[in-house]
C-alpha positions as CSV (number, residue, x, y, z in Angstrom):
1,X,-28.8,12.3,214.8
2,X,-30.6,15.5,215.7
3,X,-29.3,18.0,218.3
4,X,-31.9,16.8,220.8
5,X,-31.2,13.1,220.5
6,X,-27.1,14.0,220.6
7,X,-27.8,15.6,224.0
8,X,-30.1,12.8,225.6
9,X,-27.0,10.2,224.0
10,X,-24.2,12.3,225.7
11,X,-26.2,12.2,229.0
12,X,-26.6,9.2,228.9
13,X,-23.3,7.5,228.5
14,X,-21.9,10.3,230.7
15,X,-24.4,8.4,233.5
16,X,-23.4,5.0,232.9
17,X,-19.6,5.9,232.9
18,X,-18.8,6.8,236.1
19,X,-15.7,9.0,236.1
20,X,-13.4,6.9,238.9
21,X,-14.6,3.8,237.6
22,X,-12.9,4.9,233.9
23,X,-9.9,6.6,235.1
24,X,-9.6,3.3,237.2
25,X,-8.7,1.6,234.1
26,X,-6.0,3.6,233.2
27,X,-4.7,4.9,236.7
28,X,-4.0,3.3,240.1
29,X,-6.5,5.4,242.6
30,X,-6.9,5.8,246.2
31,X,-9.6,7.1,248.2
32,X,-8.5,10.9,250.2
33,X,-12.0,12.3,251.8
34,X,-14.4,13.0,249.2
35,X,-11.5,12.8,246.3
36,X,-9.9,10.2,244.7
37,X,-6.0,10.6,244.3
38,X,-3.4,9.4,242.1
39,X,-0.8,9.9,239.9
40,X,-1.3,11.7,236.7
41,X,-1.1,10.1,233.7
42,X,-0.4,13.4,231.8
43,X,2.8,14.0,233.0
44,X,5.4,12.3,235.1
45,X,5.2,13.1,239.2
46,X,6.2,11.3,242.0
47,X,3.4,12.4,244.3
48,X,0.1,12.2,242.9
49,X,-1.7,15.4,242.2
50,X,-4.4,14.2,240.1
51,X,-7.7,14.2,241.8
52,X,-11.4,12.7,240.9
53,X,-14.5,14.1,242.4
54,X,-17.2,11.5,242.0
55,X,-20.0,13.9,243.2
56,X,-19.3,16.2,240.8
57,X,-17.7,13.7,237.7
58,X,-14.6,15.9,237.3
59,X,-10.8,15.2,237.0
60,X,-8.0,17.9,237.2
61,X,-4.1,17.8,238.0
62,X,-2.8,20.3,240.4
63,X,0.5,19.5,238.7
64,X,-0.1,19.9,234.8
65,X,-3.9,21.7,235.2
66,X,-5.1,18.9,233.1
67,X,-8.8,18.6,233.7
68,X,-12.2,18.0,232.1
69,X,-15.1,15.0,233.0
70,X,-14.9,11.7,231.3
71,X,-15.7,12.5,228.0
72,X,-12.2,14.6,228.2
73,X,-10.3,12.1,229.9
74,X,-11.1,9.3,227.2
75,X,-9.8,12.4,224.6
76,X,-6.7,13.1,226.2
77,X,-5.6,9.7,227.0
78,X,-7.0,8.0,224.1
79,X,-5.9,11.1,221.4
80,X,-9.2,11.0,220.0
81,X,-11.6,13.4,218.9
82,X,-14.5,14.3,221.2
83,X,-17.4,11.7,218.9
84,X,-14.7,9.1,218.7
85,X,-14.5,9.5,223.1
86,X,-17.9,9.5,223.1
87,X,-18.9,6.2,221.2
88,X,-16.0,4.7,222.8
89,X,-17.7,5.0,226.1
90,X,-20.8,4.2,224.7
91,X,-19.3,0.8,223.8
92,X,-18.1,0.6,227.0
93,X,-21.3,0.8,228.8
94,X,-23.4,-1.6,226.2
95,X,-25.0,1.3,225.0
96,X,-26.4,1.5,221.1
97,X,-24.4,4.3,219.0
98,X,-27.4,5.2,216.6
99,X,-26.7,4.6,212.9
100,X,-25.7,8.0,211.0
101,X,-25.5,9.6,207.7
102,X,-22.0,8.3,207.8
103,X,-22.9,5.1,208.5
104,X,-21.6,3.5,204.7
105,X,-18.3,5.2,205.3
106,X,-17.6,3.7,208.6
107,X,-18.6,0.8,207.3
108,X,-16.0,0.8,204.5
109,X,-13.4,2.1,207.3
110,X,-13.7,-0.9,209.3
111,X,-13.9,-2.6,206.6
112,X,-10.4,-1.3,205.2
113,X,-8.8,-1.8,208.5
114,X,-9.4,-5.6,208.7
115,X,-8.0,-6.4,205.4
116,X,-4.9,-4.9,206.7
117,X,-5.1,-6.3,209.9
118,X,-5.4,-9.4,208.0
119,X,-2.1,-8.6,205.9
120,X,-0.2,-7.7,208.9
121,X,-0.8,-10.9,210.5
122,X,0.0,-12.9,207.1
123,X,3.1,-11.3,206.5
124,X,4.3,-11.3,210.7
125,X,3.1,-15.1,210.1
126,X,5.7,-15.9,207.3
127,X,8.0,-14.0,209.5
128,X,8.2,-15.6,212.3
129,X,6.3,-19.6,211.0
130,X,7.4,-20.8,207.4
131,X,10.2,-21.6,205.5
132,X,10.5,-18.8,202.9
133,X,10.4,-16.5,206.4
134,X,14.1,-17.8,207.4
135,X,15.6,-15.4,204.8
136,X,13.7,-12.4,206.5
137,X,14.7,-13.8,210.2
138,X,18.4,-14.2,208.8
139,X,18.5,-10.6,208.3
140,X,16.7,-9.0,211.4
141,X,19.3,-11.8,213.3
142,X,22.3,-9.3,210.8
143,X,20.6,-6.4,211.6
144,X,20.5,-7.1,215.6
145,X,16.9,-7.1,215.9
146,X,15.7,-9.5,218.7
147,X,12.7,-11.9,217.9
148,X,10.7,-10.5,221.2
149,X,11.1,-7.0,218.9
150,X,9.7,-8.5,215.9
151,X,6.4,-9.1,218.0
152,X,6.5,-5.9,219.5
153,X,6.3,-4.2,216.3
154,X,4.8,-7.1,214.4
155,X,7.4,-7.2,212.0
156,X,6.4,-9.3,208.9
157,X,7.9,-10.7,205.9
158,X,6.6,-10.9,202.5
159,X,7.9,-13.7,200.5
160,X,9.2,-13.3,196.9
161,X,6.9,-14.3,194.1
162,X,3.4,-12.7,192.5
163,X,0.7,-14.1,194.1
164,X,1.5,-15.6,198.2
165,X,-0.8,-12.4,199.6
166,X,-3.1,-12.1,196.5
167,X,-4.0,-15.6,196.9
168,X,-4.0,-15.5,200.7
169,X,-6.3,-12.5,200.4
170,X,-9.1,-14.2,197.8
171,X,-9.0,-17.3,200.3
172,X,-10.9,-15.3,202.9
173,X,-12.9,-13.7,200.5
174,X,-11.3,-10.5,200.4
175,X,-12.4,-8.1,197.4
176,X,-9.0,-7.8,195.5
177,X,-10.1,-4.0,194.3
178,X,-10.1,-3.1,197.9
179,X,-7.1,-4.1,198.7
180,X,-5.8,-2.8,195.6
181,X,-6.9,0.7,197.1
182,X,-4.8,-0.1,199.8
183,X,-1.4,-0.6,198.2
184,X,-1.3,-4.4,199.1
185,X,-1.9,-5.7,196.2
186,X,-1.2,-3.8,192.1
187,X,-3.3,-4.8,188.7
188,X,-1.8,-6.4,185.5
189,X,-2.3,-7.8,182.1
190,X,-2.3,-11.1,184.0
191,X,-4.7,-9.9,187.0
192,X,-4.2,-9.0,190.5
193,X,-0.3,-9.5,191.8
194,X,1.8,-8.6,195.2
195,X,2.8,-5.4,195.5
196,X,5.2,-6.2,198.4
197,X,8.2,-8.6,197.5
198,X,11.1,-10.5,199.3
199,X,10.5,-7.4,201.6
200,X,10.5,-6.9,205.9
201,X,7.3,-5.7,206.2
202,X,7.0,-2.4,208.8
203,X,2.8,-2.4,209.7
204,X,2.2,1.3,209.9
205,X,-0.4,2.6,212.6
206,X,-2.4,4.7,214.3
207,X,-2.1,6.0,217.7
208,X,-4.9,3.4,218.7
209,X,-2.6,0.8,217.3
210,X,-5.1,0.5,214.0
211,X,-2.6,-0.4,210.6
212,X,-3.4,2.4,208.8
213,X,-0.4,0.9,206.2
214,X,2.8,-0.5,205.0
215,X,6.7,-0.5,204.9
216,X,9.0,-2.9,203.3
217,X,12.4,-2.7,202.9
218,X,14.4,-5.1,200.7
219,X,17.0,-7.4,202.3
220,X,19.8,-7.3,199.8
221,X,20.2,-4.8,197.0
222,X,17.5,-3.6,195.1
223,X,15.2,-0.3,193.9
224,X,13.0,1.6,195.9
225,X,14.7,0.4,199.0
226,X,11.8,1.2,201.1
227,X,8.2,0.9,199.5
228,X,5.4,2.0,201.1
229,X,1.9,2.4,200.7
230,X,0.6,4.6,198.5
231,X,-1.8,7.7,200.0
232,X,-5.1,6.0,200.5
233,X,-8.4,6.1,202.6
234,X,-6.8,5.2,205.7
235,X,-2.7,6.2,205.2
236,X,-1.5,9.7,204.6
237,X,2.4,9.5,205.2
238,X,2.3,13.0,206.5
239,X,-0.2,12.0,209.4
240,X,1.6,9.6,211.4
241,X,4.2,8.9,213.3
242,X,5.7,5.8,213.2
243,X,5.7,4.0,216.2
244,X,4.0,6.1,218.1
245,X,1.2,3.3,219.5
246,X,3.9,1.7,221.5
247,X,6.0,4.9,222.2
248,X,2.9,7.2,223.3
249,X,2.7,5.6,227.0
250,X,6.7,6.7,227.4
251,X,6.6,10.1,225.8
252,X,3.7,11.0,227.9
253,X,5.5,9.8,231.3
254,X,9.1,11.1,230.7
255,X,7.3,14.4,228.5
256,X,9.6,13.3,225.5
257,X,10.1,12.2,222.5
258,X,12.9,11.3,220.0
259,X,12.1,11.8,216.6
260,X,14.7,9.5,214.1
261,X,14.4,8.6,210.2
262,X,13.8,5.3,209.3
263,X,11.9,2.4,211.0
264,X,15.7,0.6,211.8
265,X,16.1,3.2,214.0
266,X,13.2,3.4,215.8
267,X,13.1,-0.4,216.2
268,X,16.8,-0.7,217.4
269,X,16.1,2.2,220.0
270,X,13.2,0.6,221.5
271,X,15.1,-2.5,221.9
272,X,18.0,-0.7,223.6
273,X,15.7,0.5,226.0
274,X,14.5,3.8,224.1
275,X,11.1,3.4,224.2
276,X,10.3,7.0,223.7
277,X,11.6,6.7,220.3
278,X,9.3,7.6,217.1
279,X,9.8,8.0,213.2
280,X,8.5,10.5,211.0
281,X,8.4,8.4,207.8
282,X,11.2,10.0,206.2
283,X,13.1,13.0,206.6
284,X,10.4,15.8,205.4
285,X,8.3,15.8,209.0
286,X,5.3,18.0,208.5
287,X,2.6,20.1,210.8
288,X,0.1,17.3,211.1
289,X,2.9,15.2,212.8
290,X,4.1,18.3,215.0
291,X,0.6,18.8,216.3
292,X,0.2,14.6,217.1
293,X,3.4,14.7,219.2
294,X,2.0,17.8,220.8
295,X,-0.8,15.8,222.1
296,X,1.7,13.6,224.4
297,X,4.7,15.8,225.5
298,X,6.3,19.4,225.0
299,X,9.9,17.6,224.7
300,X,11.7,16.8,221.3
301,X,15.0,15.4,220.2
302,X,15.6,15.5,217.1
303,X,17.8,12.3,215.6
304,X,18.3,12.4,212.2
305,X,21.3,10.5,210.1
306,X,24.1,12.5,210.6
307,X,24.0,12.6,206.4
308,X,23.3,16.5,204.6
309,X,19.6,15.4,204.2
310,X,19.2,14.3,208.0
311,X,21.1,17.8,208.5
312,X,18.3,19.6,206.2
313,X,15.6,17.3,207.8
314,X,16.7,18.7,211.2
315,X,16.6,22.6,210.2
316,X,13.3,22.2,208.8
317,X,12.0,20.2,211.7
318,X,13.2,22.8,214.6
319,X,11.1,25.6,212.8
320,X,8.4,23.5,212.9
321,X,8.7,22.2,216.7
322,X,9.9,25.6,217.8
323,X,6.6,27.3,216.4
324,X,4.6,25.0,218.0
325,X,5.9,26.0,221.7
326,X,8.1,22.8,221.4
327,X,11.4,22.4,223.5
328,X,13.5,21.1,220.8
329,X,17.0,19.7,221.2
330,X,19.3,17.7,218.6
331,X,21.0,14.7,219.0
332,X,25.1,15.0,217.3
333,X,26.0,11.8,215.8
334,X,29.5,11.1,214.3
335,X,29.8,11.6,210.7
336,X,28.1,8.7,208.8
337,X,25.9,7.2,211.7
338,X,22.6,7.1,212.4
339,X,20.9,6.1,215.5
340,X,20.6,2.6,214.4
341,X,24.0,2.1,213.6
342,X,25.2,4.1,216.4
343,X,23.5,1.9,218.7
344,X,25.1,-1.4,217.1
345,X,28.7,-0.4,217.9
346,X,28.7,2.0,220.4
347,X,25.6,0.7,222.8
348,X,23.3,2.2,224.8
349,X,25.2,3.8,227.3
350,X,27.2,5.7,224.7
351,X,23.5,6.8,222.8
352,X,22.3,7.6,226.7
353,X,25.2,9.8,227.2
354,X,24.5,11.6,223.8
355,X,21.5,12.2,224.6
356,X,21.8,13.9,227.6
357,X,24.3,16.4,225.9
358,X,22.4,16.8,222.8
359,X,22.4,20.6,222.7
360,X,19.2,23.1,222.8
361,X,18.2,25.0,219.5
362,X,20.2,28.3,220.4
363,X,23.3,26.3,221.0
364,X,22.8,24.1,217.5
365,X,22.4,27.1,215.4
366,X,25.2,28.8,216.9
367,X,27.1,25.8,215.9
368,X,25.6,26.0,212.9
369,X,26.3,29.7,211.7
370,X,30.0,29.4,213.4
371,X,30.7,26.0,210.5
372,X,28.5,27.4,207.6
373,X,30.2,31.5,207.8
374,X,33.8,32.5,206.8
375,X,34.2,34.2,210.8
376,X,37.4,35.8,208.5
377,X,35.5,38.5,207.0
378,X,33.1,41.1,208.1
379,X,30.6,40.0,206.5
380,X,30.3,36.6,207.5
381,X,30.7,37.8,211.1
382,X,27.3,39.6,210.2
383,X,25.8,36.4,208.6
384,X,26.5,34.8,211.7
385,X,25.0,37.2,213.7
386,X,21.6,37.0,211.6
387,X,21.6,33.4,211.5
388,X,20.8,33.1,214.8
389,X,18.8,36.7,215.8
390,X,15.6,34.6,215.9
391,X,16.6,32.5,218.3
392,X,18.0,34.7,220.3
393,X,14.8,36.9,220.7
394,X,13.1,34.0,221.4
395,X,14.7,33.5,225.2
396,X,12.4,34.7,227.9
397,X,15.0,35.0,230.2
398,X,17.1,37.9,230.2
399,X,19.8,36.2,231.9
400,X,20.1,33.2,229.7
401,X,20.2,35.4,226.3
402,X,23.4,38.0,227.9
403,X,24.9,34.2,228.7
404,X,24.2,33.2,224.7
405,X,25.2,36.6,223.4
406,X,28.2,37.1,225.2
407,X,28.9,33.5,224.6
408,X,28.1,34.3,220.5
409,X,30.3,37.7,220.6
410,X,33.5,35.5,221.7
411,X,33.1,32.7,219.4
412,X,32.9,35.3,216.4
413,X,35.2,37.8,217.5
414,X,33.3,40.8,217.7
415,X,32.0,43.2,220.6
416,X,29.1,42.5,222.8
417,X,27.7,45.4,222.2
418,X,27.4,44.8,218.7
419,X,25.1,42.0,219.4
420,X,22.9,43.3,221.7
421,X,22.7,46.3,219.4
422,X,21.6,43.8,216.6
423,X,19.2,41.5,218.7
424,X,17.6,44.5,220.1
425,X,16.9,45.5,216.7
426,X,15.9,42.5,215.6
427,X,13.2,42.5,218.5
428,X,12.0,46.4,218.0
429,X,11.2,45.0,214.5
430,X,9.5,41.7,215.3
431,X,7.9,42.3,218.7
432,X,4.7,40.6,219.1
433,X,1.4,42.6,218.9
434,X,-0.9,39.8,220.2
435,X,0.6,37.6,222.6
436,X,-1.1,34.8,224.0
437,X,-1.0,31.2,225.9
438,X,2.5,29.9,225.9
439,X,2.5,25.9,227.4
440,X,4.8,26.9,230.4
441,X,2.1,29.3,231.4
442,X,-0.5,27.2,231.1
443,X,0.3,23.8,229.6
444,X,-3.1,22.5,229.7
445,X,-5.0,25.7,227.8
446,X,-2.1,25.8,225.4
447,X,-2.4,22.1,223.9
448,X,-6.2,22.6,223.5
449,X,-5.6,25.9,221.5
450,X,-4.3,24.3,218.0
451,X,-4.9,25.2,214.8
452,X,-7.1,21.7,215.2
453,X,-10.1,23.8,216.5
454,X,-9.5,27.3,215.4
455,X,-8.4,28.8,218.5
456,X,-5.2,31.2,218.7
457,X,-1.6,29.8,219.5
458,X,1.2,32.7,220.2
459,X,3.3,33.2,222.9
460,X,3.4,34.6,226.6
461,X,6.7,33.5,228.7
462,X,6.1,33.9,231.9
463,X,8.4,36.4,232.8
464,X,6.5,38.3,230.3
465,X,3.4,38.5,232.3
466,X,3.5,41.5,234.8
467,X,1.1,40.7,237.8
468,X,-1.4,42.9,236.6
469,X,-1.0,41.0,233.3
470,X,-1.6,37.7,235.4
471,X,-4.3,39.0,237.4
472,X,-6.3,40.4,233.7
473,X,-6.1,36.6,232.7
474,X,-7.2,35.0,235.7
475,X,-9.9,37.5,235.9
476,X,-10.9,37.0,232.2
477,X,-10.9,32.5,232.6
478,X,-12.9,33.0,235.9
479,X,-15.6,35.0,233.8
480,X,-15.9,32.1,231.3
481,X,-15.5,29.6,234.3
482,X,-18.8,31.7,235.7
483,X,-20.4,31.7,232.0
484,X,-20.2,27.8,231.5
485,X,-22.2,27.1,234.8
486,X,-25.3,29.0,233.9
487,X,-27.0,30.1,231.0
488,X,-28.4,33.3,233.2
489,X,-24.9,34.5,233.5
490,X,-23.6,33.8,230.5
491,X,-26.3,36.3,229.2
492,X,-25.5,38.5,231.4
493,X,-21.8,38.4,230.8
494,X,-22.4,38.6,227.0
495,X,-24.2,41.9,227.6
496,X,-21.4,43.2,229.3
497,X,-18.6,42.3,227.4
498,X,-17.8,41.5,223.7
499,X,-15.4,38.5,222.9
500,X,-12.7,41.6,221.7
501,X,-13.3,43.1,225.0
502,X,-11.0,39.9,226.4
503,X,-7.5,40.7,226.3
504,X,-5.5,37.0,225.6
505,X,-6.6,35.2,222.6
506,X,-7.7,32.5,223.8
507,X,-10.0,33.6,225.9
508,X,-11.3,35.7,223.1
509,X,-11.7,33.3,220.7
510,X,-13.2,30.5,223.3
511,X,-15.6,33.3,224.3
512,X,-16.7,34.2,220.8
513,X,-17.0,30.3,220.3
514,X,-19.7,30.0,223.2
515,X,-21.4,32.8,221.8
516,X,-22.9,30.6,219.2
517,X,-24.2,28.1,221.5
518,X,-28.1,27.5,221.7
519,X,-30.0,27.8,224.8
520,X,-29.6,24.0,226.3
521,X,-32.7,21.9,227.7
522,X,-33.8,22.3,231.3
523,X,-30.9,20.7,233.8
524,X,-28.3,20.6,231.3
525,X,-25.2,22.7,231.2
526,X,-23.5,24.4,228.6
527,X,-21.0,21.4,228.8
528,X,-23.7,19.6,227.0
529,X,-23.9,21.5,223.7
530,X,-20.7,21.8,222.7
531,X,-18.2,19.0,220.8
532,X,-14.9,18.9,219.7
533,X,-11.6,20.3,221.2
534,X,-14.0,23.4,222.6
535,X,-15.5,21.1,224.3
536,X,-12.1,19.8,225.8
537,X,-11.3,23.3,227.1
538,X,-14.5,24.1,228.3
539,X,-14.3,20.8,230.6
540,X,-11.1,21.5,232.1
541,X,-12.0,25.1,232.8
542,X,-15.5,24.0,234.8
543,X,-13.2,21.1,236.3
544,X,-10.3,23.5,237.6
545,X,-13.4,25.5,238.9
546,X,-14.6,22.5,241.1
547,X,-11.7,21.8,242.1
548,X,-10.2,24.9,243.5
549,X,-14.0,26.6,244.6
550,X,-13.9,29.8,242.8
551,X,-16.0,32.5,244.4
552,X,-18.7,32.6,241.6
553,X,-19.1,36.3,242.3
554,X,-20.8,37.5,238.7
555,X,-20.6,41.4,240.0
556,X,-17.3,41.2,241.9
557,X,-15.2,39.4,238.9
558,X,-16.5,42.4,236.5
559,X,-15.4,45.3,238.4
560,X,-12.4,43.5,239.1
561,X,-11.4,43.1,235.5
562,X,-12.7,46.9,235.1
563,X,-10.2,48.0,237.7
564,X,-7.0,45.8,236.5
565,X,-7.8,47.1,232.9
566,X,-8.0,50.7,234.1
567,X,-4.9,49.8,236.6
568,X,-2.6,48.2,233.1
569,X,-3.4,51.3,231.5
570,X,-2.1,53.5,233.8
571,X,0.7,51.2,234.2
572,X,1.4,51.8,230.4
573,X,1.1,55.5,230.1
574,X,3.5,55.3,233.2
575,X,6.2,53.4,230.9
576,X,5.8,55.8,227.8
577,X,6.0,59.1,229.8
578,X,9.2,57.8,231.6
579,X,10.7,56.6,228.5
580,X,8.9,59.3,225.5
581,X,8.3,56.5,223.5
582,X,5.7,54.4,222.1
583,X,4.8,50.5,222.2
584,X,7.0,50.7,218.6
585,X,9.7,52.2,220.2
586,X,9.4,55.3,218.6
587,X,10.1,58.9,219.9
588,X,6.6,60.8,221.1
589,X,5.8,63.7,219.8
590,X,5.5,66.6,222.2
591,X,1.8,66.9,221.4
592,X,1.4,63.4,221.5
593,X,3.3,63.8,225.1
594,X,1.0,66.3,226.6
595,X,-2.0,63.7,225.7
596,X,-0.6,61.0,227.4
597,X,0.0,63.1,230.7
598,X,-3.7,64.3,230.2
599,X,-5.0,60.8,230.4
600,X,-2.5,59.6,233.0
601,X,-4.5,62.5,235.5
602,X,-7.6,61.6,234.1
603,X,-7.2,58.3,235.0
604,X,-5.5,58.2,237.9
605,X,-8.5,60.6,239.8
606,X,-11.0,58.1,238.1
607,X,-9.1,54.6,240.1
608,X,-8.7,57.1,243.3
609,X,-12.7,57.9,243.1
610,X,-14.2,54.9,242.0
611,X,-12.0,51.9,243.2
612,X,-10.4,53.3,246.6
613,X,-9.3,50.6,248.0
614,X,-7.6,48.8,244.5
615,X,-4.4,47.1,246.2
616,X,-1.2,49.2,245.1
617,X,0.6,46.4,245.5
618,X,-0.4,44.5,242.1
C-alpha cells in the first residue's frame, strides 16, 4: 500500500468511526455541554475525568493525561500496535483492508491460530464431556479448582494414548505438518503422534485472548512435569504473560498486578477472587514481559514460591520492574508455600492480608542483606551497606530515605552518619547526566517512551524538577503541541531549534522523530503521517492541547523557553558559586571560579535588558 493510499485508508476509517460512538463500547458516557464524560478506563477514579470531544474527535483524562483520537484509544485499550488499531476499526466500519505484501503471512497466522483454537476446544471438550476426561476432572476436584474456573480459563484435558488429537486434527482436514510446527502434535517411525499425554491442558494466549500455545501438566508422577510448546510462529515463552486476557481488565482498574509462577497459582488466585493475578511462565521473567505489564498498570507484586529459585526469580524480577519505573513490592510466604497452596489452607482473607503487608523493594532488600551478611563483623556490616546503596539512592524523597537509613544504621549497628556518608557517595558516583520522563510525572508520556519505539526512558521524580525545570518542559511539549497542528510552524520551529536544543529526552527524541516526516496532502495534519507508538504520543499531545486550549502563541512560547533557559542557567552558576563546586561535585578551580562569576554578570545584565519583566518568582 503506498503512502498516498495509507493516508486516504486512515481518513477514512477515522470518518466512519466516530470517537463517542467507539469509546461507547468500552465506557459508560454521558453528555456535559459540548463533552462527553465518563470514567476512565485507564485508571481507577471515582469521578469521571475522562472527556470526549466529538467536534474535534479527541479523548483525554484530566486524571491520568491519557489522550489521543480513536486510532489511540483502540491502541491503548486493545494493547495493539497502531496497523493492528487501524484494521480493527476498519473491520468495524465494513471497510476493505487492502491486500498487502504480507498478505501470505497473515494468511498462515490465521491460519495457525485456528488449528489451536481448534485444539483448545478438543482438549476443554474431553475435559469437561467424555469419559477418559473424569481422570482430569478428578484432579482439578483434588486440586480445588471449581468447574466454573475450568471455563474461565478453558482448561482442557488431553487423554493418554498416541493418536486422540492426531486423529481429531486429520478429521477436519488439518495439515498434520502444521500442527507439528506448533508443538501439538511430534513425527515418528510410525507417523504423526500426540505430543500432549494424560496431561491438564493450560491454553496459552495473547492479550486479545488469541491461543498463541500450550501447557500440560501431568496428574500423577511423571517427567517433564509441565510440557509446553515449543518456540514457534505464534508462542515465544518470553512474550507472554499468562493469563493476562482475563487479568488485563483488573490490573488496569486497580493499577496492579501480581505476578506468581505456575498456572496453579494463577488459576487458584482468580478463583479466590484475585483476578489481578498473572504468570510469567516460569521463574526467569524477562523484558518483553516487563514492557506488556507496563502497558496496563505501574503496580507489581511479586509472588513467587517461597523455594531458593522463586527467591532468585524475585531478585532478578525487581531489577527488571524497578528499571522500568515499576512500583515493585513482594509478597512473603511461609517457607514451602506458594500462592496456590497458601490459598488452599489458609484462604483468602489470610492471602488478602499478606498482600497488603507485602513490603516495598527498599524494605525486601534490607531484609535481604540483614539474613544473607554476618552483621558480627565489619565487613559484613559494609556488605550490608552496599547491598542496598542502590535502592537507597533511588528514593526521591528526602524524608523517606533519612527514615530507611536511620532505620538501616540500627538494624546493623552502625552510625548514621556512616550511611549517609556511604549513600551520598554512592549518588556523587552514579548521578544521572540525562534525566528524563519518570511515570509519576507524567504517566501517560512515560508509557509511550519504551524501548518499543526508540524513544528515551530515564528518570525525573518530581521533587526533582525545580519550577524552572517544570516550566522548560511545559514550554518545550507546548512547542511540539504548536508543531503538530501546522506544517507552517513546524518549519518554522525546526529553523529555530534543533532536536538537541530540547532539554528532556523525550521531547528530543519525539522532535527529531517528526523531523523526518514528509510534507502531508492538503487538509491533513501531521497526525496523518505518522504510525506506530509516535503516533500514540503525538495524539495525546494534540488531544491534551484541545482539551485544555493552549494559547498557540508561535513567538511567545519561543522567547519564553529563551528566557527560562537563560533563567536555569543563572540558577546553576548561582548553586556552583555558593557551593565552589561543579555538577560532579568537585572543587572549582580559582580560575575556573572567576569564569563563572564573569558569566553570572554577563548574564544577569542580559535577563535585566532583554526580558524585564521575567517573573522572579519562578
Amino acid at each position: 500500500m503506498d503512502r498516498l493510499r495509507q493516508q486516504e485508508l486512515i481518513q477514512e476509517i477515522k470518518e466512519k468511526n466516530d470517537i463517542v460512538s467507539v469509546i461507547s463500547e468500552y465506557v459508560s458516557l454521558r453528555k456535559a455541554g459540548r463533552s462527553w464524560v465518563g470514567l476512565c478506563p485507564f485508571h481507577s477514579e471515582k469521578t469521571g475525568s475522562f472527556n470526549v470531544n466529538p467536534e474535534k474527535q479527541f479523548f483525554y483524562c484530566f486524571g491520568c493525561s491519557a489522550g489521543g483520537d480513536v486510532f489511540s484509544f483502540i491502541m491503548k485499550r486493545e494493547n495493539l500496535e497502531f496497523m493492528e488499531a487501524a484494521r480493527k476499526l476498519a473491520e468495524r466500519a465494513g471497510i476493505a483492508w487492502p491486500e498487502s505484501n504480507d498478505h501470505q503471512a497473515d494468511q498462515n497466522k490465521n491460519e495457525l491460530l485456528k488449528i489451536n483454537q481448534l485444539a483448545a476446544s478438543y482438549f476443554h471438550y474431553c475435559l469437561s464431556r467424555t469419559e477418559q476426561g473424569k481422570r482430569g476432572r478428578e484432579y482439578l476436584e483434588r486440586r480445588g479448582i471449581d468447574p466454573e474456573i475450568w471455563r474461565k480459563f478453558s482448561l482442557g484435558y488431553a487423554p493418554p494414548g498416541w493418536h486422540h488429537l492426531t486423529e481429531t486434527l486429520r478429521k477436519k482436514n488439518v495439515p498434520l505438518e502444521k500442527a507439528s510446527t506448533l508443538g501439538l502434535v511430534s513425527f515418528g517411525e510410525n507417523g504423526y503422534y500426540d505430543r500432549f499425554r494424560d496431561r491438564i491442558i493450560f491454553p496459552i494466549c495473547d492479550p486479545q485472548g488469541n491461543v498463541v500455545g500450550f501447557g500440560g501438566r501431568v496428574l500423577d508422577q511423571g517427567e517433564p512435569k509441565y510440557l509446553n510448546s515449543p518456540e514457534t510462529a505464534l508462542f515465544h515463552k518470553g512474550r507472554f504473560l499468562y493469563g493476562l486476557q482475563l487479568a488485563k481488565e483488573t490490573i488496569r482498574r486497580q493499577n496492579q498486578a501480581i505476578i506468581m509462577e505456575g498456572y496453579m497459582d494463577v488459576v487458584q488466585a482468580h478463583q479466590g477472587g484475585f483476578q489481578q493475578a498473572i504468570a510469567s511462565l516460569g521463574t526467569a521473567l524477562t523484558q518483553d514481559q516487563v514492557k506488556l505489564i507496563k502497558r496496563y498498570g505501574s503496580e507489581v507484586i511479586l509472588a513467587y514460591d517461597a523455594d531458593t529459585a522463586g527467591q532468585n526469580a524475585t531478585l532478578r524480577g525487581m531489577g527488571l520492574l524497578r528499571e522500568a519505573g515499576l512500583t515493585v513490592k513482594i509478597l512473603r510466604l511461609p517457607a514451602g508455600e506458594d500462592p496456590d497452596s497458601f490459598l488452599k489452607k489458609a484462604g483468602e482473607k489470610a492471602f488478602r492480608e499478606q498482600l497488603a503487608q507485602a513490603p516495598g523493594l527498599i524494605e525486601f532488600k534490607i531484609e535481604q542483606a540483614l539474613r544473607k551478611y554476618d552483621l558480627n563483623s565489619s565487613e559484613g556490616k559494609l556488605g550490608a551497606v552496599q547491598a542496598v546503596l542502590p535502592e537507597l539512592g533511588e528514593i526521591e524523597s528526602s524524608v523517606a530515605r533519612e527514615f530507611y537509613i536511620r532505620q538501616l544504621a540500627r538494624e546493623i549497628g552502625v552510625s548514621e552518619n556512616a550511611v549517609f556518608a556511604e549513600v551520598d557517595d554512592w549518588l556523587a558516583k552514579n548521578r544521572k547526566k540525562s534525566p528524563v520522563l519518570d511515570n509519576k510525572l507524567i504517566p501517560s508520556y512515560t508509557k509511550m517512551t519504551t524501548e518499543k519505539n526508540g524513544l528515551s526512558v530515564g528518570i525525573i521524580r518530581n521533587a526533582e524538577l525545580s519550577p524552572i525545570q517544570a516550566a522548560i518542559f511545559e514550554a518545550e511539549k507546548e512547542l511540539l503541541q504548536i508543531a503538530l497542528q501546522e506544517y507552517d510552524k513546524f518549519a518554522r520551529i525546526k529553523e529555530e531549534l534543533k532536536a538537541e536544543d530540547f532539554q528532556f529526552a523525550v521531547w528530543r527524541d519525539f522532535f527529531g522523530a517528526l523531523q523526518d516526516t514528509e510534507p502531508a496532502p492538503e487538509n491533513h495534519q501531521i497526525l496523518d503521517e505518522l504510525t506506530g507508538p509516535i503516533r500514540e504520543l503525538a495524539s495525546t499531545l494534540l488531544a491534551e492541547q484541545q482539551f485544555k486550549s493552549g494559547t498557540g502563541d508561535l513567538a511567545g512560547i519561543l522567547n519564553r523557553l529563551d528566557m527560562l533557559r537563560l533563567k536555569a542557567r543563572i540558577q546553576k552558576l548561582t548553586e556552583q558559586i555558593a557551593t565552589g563546586k561543579d555538577d560532579s561535585g568537585l572543587q572549582l578551580s580559582e580560575a575556573d571560579l572567576k569564569a563563572k562569576l564573569l558569566e553570572f554578570t554577563e548574564l544577569n545584565r542580559k535577563l535585566k535588558k532583554e526580558y524585564p519583566s521575567f517573573s522572579a518568582e519562578l
